[in-house]
C-alpha positions in Angstrom: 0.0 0.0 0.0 2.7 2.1 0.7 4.3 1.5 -2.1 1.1 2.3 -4.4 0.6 5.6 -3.1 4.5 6.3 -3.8 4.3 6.1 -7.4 3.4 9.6 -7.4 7.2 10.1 -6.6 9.2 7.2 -8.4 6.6 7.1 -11.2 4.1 4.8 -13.0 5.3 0.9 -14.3 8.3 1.7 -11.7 9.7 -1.1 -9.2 9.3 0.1 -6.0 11.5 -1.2 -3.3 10.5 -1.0 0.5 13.3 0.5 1.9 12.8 3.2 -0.6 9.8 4.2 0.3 10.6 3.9 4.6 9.5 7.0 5.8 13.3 7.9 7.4 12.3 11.8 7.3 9.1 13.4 8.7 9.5 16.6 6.8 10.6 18.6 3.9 13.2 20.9 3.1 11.8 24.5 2.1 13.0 27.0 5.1 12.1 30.4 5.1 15.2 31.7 3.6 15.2 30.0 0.3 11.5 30.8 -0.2 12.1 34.4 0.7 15.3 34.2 -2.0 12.4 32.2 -4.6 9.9 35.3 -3.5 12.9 38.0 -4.4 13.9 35.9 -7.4 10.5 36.0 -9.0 9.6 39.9 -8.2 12.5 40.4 -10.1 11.8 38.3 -12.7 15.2 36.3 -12.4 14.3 32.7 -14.4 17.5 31.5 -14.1 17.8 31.9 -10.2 14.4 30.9 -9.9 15.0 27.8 -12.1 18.0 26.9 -9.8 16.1 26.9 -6.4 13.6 24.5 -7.7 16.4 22.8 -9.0 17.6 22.9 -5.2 14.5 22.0 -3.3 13.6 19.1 -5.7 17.0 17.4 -5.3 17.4 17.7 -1.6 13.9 16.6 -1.0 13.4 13.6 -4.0 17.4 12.3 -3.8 18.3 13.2 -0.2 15.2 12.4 1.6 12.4 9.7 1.3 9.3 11.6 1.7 6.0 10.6 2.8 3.6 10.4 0.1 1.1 13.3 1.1 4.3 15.3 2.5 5.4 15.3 -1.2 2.0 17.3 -2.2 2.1 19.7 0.9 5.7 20.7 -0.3 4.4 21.0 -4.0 1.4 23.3 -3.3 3.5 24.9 -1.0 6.0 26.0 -3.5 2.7 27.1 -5.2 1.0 29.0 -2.7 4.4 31.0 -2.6 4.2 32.1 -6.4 0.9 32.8 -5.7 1.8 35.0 -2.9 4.4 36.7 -4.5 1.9 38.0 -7.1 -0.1 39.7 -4.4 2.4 41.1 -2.5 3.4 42.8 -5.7 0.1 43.8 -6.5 -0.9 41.9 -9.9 -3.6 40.1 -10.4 -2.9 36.4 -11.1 -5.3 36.8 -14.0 -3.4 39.1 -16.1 -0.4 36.4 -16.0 -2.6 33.5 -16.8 -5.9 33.1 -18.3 -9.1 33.1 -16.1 -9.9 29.0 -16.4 -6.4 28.1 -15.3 -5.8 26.4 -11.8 -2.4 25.6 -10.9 -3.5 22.9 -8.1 -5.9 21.1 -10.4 -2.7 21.0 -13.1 -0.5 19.8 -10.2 -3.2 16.8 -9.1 -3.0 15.5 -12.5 0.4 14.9 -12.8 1.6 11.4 -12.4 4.8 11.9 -10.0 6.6 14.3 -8.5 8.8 14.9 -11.4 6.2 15.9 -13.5 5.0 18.2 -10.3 8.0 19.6 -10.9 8.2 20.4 -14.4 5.0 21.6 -14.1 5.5 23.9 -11.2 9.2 25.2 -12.9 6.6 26.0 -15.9 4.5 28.2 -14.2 7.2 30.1 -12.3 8.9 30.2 -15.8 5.4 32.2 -17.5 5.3 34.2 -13.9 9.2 35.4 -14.5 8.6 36.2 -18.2 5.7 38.2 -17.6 7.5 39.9 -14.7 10.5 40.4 -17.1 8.1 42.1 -20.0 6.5 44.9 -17.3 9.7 45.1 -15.5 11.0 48.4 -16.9 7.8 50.3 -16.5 6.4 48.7 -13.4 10.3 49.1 -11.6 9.9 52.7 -12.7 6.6 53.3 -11.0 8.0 51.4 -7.5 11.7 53.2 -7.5 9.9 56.5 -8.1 7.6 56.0 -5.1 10.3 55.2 -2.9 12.7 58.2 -3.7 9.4 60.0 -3.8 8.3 58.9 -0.3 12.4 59.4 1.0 11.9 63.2 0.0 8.7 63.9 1.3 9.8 62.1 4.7 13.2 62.8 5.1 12.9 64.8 8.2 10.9 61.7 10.1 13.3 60.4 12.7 11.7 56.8 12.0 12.3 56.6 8.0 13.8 53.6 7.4 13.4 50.7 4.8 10.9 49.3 7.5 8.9 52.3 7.6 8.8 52.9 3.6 8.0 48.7 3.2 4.9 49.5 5.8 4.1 52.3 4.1 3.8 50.0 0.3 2.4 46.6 2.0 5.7 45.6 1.5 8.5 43.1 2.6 11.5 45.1 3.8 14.0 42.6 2.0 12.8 42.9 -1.1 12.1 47.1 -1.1 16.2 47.1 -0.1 17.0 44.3 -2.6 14.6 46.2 -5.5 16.8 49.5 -4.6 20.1 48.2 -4.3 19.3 46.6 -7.6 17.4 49.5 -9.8 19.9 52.2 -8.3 23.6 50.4 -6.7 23.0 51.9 -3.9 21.8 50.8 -0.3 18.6 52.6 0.6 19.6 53.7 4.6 22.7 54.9 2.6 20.4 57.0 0.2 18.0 58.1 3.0 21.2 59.3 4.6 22.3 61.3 1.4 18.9 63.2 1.3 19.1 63.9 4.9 22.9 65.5 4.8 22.0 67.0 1.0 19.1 69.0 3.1 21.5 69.6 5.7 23.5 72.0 3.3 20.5 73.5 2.5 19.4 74.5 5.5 22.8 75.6 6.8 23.4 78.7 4.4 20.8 79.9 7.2 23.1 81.6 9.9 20.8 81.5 12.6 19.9 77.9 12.3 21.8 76.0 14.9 23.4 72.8 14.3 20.7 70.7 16.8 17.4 72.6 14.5 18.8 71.9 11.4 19.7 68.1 12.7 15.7 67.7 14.1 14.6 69.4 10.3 16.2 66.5 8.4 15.3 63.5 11.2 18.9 63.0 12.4 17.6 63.8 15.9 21.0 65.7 17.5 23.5 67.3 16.6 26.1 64.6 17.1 24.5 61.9 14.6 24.7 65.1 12.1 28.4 66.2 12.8 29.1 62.6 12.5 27.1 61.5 9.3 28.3 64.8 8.0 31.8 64.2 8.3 31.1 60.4 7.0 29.7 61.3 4.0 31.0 64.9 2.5 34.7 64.8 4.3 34.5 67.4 6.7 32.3 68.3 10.0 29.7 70.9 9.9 31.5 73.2 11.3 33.8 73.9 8.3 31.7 73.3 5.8 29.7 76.1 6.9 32.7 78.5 7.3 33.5 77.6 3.5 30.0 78.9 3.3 30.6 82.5 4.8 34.1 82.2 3.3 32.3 82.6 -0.3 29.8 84.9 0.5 32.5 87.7 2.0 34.4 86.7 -1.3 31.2 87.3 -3.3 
């Protein structure tokens, strides 16, 4: 009996031996970091990344674990209910990538093992990544606009941080830094950072702005984390930078 149900992993018109089908593990491998890289894979639209964590998860589950027959469909519409997922979270509707009739679990019941769950599943990840990677330009556009958008109307929030702007969008904060650091090369503290010192400057061709009000006005808090952040970033403390200031205006 436990060999019939089985065949969904060896196959039909297979020879199933005993010991092969000895249930030696009581789980399966899919922890939460290589779905949240399979999540960040596919918003991106990266087939070939995504391709080689199936890849991944199939091997160490099928040819370095014997698996329980009904664990073997849990992990399947697991992997499934993640691409699902990952569609929501960035906001399209699972009809535009595939046509209104289509139902991934009914597809995945009808295959005959697990290696046909698998091609099947690697299929529909593959139409999900393609269709991500033909809206990619304009729909990365939209997001990496909102976020330098949302940076520079809330720069002078003491609590702006990727956390904050991912709360903000319904979004995870691992993929918001990833999407960033990708679009742009550059961190996203490190750019909220830049905006803060760049409105520093600004605000210290002011004379009677002190170094603690101009530190509150871009969300730095004191005037410390300013002369610090300040120095880190242009070179030189506050202090000087704003003497270079008069310097050019007695010149002037």
């Amino acid at each position: 009996m436990a060999a019939c149900d089985y065949k969904i992993v060896m196959g039909k018109g297979k020879i199933i031996n005993y010991e092969d089908v000895k249930e030696n593990n009581k789980n399966y491998f899919y922890p939460l970091d290589v779905e949240q890289q399979l999540v960040n894979s596919v918003k991106v639209g990266d087939k070939q990344n995504v391709e080689k964590l199936l890849s991944h998860l199939f091997d160490e589950n099928f040819n370095n674990r014997r698996l329980p027959y009904k664990l073997v469909q849990c992990l399947f519409f697991d992997i499934m209910s993640t691409a699902i997922k990952t569609l929501d979270e960035i906001k399209i509707d699972y009809k535009e990538v595939f046509c209104e009739e289509f139902d991934p679990i009914s597809h995945l019941l009808t295959c005959d093992n697990a290696k046909d769950m698998y091609d099947e599943l690697t299929r529909i990840y593959t139409i999900i990544c393609n269709y991500i990677q033909h809206n990619r330009r304009s729909h990365n556009r939209i997001l990496l606009d909102k976020i330098i958008n949302y940076v520079n109307s809330n720069y002078s929030d003491e609590n702006l941080c990727v956390q904050s702007i991912a709360e903000y969008y319904n979004m995870n904060p691992s993929y918001i830094s990833y999407f960033f650091k990708e679009q742009t090369g550059e961190n996203l503290n490190d750019y909220i950072t830049k905006i803060r010192i760049e409105k520093a400057k600004e605000y210290m061709n002011d004379v009677n702005m002190s170094l603690s009000e101009i530190a509150a006005k871009v969300g730095l808090g004191s005037d410390n984390r300013l002369i610090r952040l300040f120095k880190k970033e242009m070179g030189i403390t506050p202090g000087r930078y704003r003497s270079s200031l008069q310097s050019k205006i007695i010149e002037t």
